[in-house]
N, C-alpha and C positions, 0 to 999 in steps of 0.2 A: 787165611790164604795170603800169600805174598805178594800175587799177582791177581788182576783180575781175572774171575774163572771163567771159560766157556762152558757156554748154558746149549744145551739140546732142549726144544720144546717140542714133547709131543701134542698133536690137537691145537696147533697154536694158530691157527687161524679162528677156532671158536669162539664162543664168550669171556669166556677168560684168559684164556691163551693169547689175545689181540693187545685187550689190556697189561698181561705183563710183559710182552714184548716191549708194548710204548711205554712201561716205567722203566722197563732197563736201560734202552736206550735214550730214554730224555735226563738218566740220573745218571748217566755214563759207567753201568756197574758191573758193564762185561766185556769178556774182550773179544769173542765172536759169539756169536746168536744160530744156530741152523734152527730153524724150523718144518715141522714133518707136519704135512695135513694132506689129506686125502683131494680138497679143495685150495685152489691157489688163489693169493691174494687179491687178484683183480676179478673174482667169484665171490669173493666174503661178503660184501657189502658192508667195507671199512669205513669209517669217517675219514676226513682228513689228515686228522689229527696223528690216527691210526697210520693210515698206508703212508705217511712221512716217515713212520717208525721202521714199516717194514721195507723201505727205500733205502733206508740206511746202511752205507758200506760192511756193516761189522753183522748183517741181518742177509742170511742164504735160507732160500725157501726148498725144500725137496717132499717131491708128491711120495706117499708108500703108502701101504695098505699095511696096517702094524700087527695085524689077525694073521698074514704070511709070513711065516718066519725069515725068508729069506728077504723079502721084502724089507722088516725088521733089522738083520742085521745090516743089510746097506745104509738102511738112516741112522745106524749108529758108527758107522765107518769115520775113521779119523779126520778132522778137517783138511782138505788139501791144502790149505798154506802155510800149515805150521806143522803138520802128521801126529798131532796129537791129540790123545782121548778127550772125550768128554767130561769135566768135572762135576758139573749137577744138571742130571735128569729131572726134567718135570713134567708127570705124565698129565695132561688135561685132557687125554682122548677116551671117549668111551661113544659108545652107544645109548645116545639118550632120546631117539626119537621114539614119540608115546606107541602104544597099541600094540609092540613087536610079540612075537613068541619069545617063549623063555630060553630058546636054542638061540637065539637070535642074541639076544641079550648074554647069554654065556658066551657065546662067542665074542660080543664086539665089546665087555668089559675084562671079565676074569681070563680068556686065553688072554685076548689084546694085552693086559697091564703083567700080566706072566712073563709074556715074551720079552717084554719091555724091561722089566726088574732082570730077568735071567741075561740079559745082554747088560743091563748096568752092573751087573754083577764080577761080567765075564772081562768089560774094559776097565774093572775097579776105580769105577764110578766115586766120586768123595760123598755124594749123597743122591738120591734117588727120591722126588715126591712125589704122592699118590694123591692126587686127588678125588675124597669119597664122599659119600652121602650122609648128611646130619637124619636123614628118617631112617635110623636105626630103632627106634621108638616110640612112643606118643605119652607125652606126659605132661596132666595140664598145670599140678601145684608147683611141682617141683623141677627146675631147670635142669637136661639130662647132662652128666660127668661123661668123659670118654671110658670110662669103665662101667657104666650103665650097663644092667641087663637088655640083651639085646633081640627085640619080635618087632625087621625090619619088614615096614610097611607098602616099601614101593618095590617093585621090578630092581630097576638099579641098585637100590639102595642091597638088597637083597644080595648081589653079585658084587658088589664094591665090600659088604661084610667080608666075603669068601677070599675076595684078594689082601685083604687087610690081613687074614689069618694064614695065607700063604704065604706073603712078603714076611710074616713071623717064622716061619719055620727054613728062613732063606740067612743062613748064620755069615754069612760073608758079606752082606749084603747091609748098607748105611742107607735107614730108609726115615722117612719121616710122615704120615698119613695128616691128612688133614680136611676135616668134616666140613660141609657146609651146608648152611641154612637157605633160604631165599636169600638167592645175590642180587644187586641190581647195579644198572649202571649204564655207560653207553656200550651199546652193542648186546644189551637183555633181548633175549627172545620169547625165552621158555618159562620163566623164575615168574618175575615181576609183572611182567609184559601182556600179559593176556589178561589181569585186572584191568591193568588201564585202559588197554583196547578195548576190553565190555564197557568200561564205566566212559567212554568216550563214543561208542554205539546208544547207551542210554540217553547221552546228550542228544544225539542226532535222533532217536524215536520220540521225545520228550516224555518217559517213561520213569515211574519209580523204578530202581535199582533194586531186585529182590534175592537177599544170598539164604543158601542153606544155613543150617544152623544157626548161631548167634555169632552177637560180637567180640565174646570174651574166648574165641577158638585162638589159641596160639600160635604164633606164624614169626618164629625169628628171622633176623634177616641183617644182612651186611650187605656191606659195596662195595664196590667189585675192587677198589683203590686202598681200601682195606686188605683184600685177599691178596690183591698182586703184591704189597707190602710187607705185608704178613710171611708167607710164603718166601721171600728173600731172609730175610731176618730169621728166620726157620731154617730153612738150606744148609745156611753157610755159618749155623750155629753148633759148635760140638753139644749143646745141653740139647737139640733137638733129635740126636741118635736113638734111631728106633724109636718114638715116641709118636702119639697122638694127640692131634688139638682140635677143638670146637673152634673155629675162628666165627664170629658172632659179636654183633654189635651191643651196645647197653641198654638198648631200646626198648626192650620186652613186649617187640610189637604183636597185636592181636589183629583178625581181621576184623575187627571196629576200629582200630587207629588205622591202620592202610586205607581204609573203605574214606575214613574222613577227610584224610588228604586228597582222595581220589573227588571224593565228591566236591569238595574244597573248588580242583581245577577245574572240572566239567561243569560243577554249578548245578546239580543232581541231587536229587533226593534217594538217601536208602532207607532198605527194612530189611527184615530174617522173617526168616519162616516159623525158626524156633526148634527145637530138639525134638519135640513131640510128632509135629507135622515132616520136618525132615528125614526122621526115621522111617516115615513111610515110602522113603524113596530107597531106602535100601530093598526092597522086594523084587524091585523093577531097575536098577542103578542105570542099567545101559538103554532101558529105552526113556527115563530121564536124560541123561546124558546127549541122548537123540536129539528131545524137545529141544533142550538148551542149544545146542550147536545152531540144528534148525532157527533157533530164533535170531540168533548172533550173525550166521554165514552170511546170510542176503542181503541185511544193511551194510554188512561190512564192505560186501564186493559194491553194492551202490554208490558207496562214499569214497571210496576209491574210484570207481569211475565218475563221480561226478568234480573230484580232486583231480581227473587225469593223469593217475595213479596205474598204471596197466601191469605193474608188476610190483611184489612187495613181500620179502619174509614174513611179514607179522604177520600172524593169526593170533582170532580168538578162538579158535579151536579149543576146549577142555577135555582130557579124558578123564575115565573115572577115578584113577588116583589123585584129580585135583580136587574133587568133588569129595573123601572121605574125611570121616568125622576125626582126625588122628590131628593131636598137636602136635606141632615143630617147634620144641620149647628147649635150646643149646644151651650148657652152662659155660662159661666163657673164660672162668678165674684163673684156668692151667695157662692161659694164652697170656692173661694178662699178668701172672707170676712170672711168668717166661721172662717179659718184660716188654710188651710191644702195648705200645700203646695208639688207641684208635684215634683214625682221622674224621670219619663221621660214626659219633658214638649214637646216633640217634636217626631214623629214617624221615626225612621232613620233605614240603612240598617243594620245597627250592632244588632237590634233590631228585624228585621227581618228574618237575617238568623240565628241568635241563635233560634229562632224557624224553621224555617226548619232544622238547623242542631241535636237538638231534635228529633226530626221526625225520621231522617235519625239515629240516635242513639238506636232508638228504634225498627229497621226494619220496621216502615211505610211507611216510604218516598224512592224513588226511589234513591239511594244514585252517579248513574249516572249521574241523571240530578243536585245535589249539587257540583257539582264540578267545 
């Protein structure tokens, strides 16, 4: 491109959508920014860092519900101060909060990112990305290829399959998909986030740490500065047309390395249950599920109120898709043929507690148990 493009963000006030805003604008690689979220930035619960991004002259925020069509086509309406199209769409909107029906979730992913595509299509768009779900799978020996046999394991995952395979049969349409593992980073909620929040509740019970299964469960995972990366260099790549990528670190993290670093900062002792005794909780999943929350909810809100914490996104909340036995095991090599190379090829504590210590900067996090 000749010029720098204008980028449309959909979902961009959420985990990921925050973060690529503030790499655009701190690397100066676009020449107007709109951003569409249902929540407005002084709602998001931005860092600094963040809401100086979204502050920025070349960064217009606009509220739409992208499940209404019409609604839709006005967040894709031409910039007013130049009246021209959008050159790359990037959809980070979906429906990810746990527990929905499956109505629910067909609506707020595969209509939502339909709508989305069929109006990128209609402004001829230079590229369109999707972002999907790496649990298309579970595979412990062998890291999954994007052309993997596909018995997707989650809700989303499930529905982000279905638009992958519609944006294919969309022939006009420059699209690029791109999978993800466990993201982490600042402004993790959902991904990362509710390990550490338990393994930071077990600090404050002074209680062994006890997980399902074993250490050796497969758990990929990248950063969020990664993806935002990743995903530019993808866009505005013509080898990216129509294609799919793993973006995934080199980590081959398990929940025994996560679990270590976690205990690492909390200063916590862990165990597993083990395959044998775990599988007894498949019989009963959701009134396990029960026990678990039960045991997490109460300290949680204690330590918050004893933080003077009265209000706060994070939970440890788990549903039962966090709790099954299925590894998240990305093969990474198409991403790294492509030619993109990682910024943090490996998941570490430094990494980890500069997100919580975020947190804790921003009076979410119980700043007692960061110490």
């Amino acid at each position: 491109m000749s010029e720098k493009p204008s980028v449309l963000i959909l979902g961009g006030c959420g985990f990921i959508g925050r973060n690529l805003i503030t790499y655009l604008v701190e690397n100066d690689l676009s020449q107007q920014i709109r951003v569409i979220d249902k929540t407005p930035p002084q709602m998001a619960w931005l860092n600094a860092k963040q809401m100086k991004a979204f502050e920025s002259e070349k960064v217009e925020f606009c509220s739409a519900n992208l499940i209404n069509l019409n609604s839709c086509k006005n967040a894709f309406a031409p910039h007013p101060a130049t009246d021209r199209n959008w050159d790359l769409i990037i959809n980070c909107a979906a429906e990810t909060r746990p527990n929905q029906t499956d109505a629910v979730y067909k609506e707020g992913i595969l209509k939502l990112s339909i709508n989305c595509a069929n109006e990128a299509s209609h402004i001829k768009a230079k590229r369109f990305v999707e972002l999907s779900s790496g649990c298309v799978n579970s595979s412990e020996k062998i890291p999954l290829k994007e052309d993997c046999k596909y018995e997707p394991w989650t809700a989303v995952a499930k529905q982000k399959l279905k638009v992958e395979k519609e944006l294919d049969t969309m022939e006009d349409l420059s699209f690029t998909v791109v999978r993800l593992p466990v993201t982490y980073g600042f402004g993790d909620k959902r991904y990362l986030m509710p390990r550490i929040l338990i393994a930071a509740i077990y600090k404050y019970l002074n209680e062994t740490m006890k997980l399902l299964w074993n250490d050796s469960m497969r758990l990929s995972t990248v950063h969020v500065d990664d993806v935002c990366a990743a995903i530019w260099q993808l866009a505005t790549s013509p080898k990216a047309h129509r294609q799919i990528y793993n973006i995934a670190d080199d980590g081959e993290s398990t929940q025994g390395s996560i679990s270590d670093i976690l205990a690492d900062i909390f200063s916590i002792n862990i165990d597993y249950f083990g395959i044998v005794m775990s599988n007894l909780t498949k019989l009963s999943l959701s009134d396990t599920v029960s026990e678990i929350n039960d045991k997490h909810m109460a300290p949680w809100a204690d330590i918050c109120q004893q933080n003077g914490i009265n209000n706060t996104p994070l939970t440890p909340y788990l549903d039962e898709e966090q709790l099954y036995h299925k590894h998240l095991n990305l093969d990474n090599s198409k991403l790294k043929e492509f030619g993109y190379q990682l910024k943090h090829p490996k998941l570490s504590r430094d990494l980890v507690k500069a997100i919580v210590d975020d947190y804790v900067e921003l009076k979410l996090f119980p700043k007692s148990l960061a110490l």
